[in-house]
TORKOL-4160 file (C-alpha; in steps of 0.2 Angstrom, whole numbers, padded with zeros to 4 digits, m for minus):
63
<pt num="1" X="0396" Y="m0284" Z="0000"/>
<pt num="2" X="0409" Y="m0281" Z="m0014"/>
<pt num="3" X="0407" Y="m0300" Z="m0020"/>
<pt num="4" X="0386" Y="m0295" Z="m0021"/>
<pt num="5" X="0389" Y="m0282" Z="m0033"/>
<pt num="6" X="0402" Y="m0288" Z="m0044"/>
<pt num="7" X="0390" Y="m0303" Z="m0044"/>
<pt num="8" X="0376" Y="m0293" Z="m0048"/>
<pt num="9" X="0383" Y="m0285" Z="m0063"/>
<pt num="10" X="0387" Y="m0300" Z="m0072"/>
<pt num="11" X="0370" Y="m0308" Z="m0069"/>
<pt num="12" X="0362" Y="m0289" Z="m0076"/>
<pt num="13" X="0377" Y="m0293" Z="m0092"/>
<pt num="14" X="0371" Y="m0311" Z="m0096"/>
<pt num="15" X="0354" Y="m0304" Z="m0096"/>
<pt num="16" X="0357" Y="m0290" Z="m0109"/>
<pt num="17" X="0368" Y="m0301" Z="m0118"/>
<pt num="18" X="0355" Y="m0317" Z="m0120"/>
<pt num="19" X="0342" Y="m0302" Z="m0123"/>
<pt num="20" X="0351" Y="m0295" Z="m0136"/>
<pt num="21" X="0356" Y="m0312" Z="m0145"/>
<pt num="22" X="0336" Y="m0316" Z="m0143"/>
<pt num="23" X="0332" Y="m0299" Z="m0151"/>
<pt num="24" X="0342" Y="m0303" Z="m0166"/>
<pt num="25" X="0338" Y="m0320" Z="m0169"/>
<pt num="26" X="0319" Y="m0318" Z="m0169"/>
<pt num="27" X="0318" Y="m0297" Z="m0176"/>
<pt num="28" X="0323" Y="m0302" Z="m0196"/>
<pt num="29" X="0325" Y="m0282" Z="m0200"/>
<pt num="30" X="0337" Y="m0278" Z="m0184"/>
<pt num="31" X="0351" Y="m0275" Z="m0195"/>
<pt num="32" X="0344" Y="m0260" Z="m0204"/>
<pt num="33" X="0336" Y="m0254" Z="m0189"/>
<pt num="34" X="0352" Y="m0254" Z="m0182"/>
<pt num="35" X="0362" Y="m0244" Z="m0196"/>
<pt num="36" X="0347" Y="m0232" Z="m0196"/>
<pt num="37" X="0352" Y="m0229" Z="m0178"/>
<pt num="38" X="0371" Y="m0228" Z="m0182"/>
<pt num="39" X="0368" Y="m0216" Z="m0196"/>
<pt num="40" X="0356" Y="m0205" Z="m0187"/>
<pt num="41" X="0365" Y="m0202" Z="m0174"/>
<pt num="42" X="0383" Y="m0198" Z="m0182"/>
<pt num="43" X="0372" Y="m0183" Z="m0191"/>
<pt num="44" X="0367" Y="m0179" Z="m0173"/>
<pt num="45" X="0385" Y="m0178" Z="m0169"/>
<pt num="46" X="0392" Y="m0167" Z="m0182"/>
<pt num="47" X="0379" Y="m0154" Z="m0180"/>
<pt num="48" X="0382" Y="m0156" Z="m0160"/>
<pt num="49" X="0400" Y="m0153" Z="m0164"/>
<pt num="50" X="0395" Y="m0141" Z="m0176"/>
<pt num="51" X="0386" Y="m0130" Z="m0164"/>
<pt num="52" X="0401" Y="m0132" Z="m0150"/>
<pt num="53" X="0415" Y="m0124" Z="m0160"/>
<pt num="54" X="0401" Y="m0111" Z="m0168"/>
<pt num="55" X="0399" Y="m0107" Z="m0150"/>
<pt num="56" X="0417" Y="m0106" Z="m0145"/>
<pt num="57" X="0422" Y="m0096" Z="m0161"/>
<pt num="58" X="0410" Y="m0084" Z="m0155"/>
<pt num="59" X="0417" Y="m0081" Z="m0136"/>
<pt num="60" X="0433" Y="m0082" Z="m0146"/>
<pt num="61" X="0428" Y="m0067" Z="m0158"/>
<pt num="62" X="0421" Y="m0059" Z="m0142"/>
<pt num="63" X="0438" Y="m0056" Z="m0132"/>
C-alpha cells in the first residue's frame, strides 16, 4: 500500500510538471502573467504582515 502511494504521487508530479512545460510553451504571455502574480502577491504579504504586528502591538499596548 505504501509503494501505491509513493507511486501515485509521482505519476500526479509528471502530470503537473508535463502540464506546466505545455502551459508555457503554447501561452506566449505566461511570463508576465506570472510576475503579475509574484508581485501581487508580495503586496498581499506585506499588508498581511502589516496587519499581524499592528495587531500584536495592540495586545501589547493593552497589558
Amino acid at each position: 500500500m505504501n509503494a501505491t502511494k509513493g507511486l501515485f504521487k509521482l505519476v500526479i508530479g509528471i502530470i503537473l510538471v508535463v502540464a506546466a512545460l505545455w502551459v508555457s510553451t503554447t501561452y506566449i504571455g505566461w511570463g508576465k502573467a506570472a510576475l503579475d502574480l509574484l508581485q501581487g502577491s508580495i503586496i498581499l504579504f506585506v499588508i498581511l504582515v502589516g496587519f499581524i504586528v499592528f495587531i500584536i502591538g495592540l495586545t501589547d499596548l493593552k497589558a
